[in-house]
C-alpha positions as CSV (number, residue, x, y, z in Angstrom):
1,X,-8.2,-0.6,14.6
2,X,-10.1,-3.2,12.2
3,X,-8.8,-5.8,10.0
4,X,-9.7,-6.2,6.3
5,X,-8.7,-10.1,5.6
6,X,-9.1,-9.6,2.3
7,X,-6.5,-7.1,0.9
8,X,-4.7,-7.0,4.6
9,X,-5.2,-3.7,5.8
10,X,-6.2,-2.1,8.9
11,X,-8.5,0.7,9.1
12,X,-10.1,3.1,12.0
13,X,-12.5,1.6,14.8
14,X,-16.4,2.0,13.2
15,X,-15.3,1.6,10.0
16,X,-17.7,-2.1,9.0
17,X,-16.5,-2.9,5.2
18,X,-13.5,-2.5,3.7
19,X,-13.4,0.6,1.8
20,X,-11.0,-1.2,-0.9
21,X,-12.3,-4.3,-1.1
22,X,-16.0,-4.0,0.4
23,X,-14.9,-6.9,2.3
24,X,-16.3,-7.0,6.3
25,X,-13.6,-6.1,8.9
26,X,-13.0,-8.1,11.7
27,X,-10.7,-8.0,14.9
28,X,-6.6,-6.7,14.2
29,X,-4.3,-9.2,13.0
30,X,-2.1,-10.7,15.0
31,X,1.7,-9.6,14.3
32,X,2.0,-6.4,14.1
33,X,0.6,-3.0,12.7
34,X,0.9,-1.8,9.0
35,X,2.5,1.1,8.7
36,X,2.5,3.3,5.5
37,X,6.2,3.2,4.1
38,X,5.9,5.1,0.8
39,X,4.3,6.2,-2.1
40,X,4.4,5.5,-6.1
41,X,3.8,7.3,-8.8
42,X,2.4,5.1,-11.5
43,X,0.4,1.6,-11.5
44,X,3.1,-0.6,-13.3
45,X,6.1,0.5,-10.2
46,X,3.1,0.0,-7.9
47,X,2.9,-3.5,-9.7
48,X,6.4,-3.8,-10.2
49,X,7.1,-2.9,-6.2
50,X,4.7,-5.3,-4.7
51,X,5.9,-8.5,-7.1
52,X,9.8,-7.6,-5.6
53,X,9.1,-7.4,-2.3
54,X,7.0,-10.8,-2.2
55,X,9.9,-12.0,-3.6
56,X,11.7,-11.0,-0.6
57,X,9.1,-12.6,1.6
58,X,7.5,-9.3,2.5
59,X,4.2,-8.8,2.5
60,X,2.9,-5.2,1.1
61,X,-0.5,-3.9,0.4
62,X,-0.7,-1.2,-1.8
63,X,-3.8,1.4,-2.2
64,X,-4.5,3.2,-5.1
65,X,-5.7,7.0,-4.3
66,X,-6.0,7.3,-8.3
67,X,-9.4,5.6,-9.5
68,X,-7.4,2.5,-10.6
69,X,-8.6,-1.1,-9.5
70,X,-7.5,-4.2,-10.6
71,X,-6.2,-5.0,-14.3
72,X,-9.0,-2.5,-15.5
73,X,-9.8,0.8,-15.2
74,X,-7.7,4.6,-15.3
75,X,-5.2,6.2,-14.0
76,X,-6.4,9.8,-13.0
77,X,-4.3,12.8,-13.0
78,X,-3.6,14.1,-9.8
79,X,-6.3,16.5,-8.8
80,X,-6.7,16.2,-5.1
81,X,-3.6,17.0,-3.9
82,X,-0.4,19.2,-5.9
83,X,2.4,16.3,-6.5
84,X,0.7,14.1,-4.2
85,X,1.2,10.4,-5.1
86,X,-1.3,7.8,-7.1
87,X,-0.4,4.6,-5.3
88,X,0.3,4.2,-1.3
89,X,2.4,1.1,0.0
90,X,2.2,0.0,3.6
91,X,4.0,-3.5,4.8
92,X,3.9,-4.9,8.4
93,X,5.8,-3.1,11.1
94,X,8.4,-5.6,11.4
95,X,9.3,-5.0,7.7
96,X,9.8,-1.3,7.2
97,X,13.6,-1.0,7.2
98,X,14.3,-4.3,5.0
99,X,11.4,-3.0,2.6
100,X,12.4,0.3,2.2
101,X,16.2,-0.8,1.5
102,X,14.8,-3.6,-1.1
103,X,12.8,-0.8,-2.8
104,X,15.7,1.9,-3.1
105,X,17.9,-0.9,-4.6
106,X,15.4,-1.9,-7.1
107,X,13.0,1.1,-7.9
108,X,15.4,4.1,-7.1
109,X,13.8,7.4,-7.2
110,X,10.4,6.0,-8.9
111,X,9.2,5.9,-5.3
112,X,9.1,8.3,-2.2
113,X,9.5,7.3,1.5
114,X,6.6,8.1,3.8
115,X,8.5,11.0,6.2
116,X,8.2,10.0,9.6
């Protein structure tokens, strides 16, 4: 795995730039692999998700799979995948249990655990 400093997330060996951020990848961090934890469904609980859980001291990366980057742009309809989700959010390892119990007690059902 490769390492994207950038917007801290790891990506298969051979990938060179970040396919988020265009940022060069370098070695894996240390502390820990990232591990996909959930899914949202909209850009403001995607928002909303990642502002809580830094509160919390957890770090979280999330990945739009909808065409939306940064303050601008849209928010596609699904069209890839049937109910599939528009926003992925992975946090370190270390973190999954403590994130996913922040996230159920603040966002509820606007997000979906990742089934193991």
């Amino acid at each position: 795995m490769v390492y994207c400093p950038e917007c801290d997330t790891e990506w298969e060996d051979g990938v060179v730039e970040c396919p988020v951020c265009f940022r060069k990848l370098t070695a894996p961090k240390e502390g820990g692999k990232w591990v996909k934890l959930g899914s949202l469904g909209d850009n403001i609980s995607a928002d909303f998700a990642r502002e809580v859980l830094a509160s919390y001291e957890i770090p979280a990366v999330i990945i739009s799979r909808s065409g939306f980057f940064g303050q601008v742009g849209l928010t596609f309809n699904r069209f890839y995948k049937p109910g599939s989700s528009l926003f992925e959010l992975s946090v370190p390892e270390a973190f999954v249990e403590e994130a996913a119990e922040v996230l159920n007690m603040t966002l509820g059902d606007q997000w979906q655990r990742e089934e193991s």
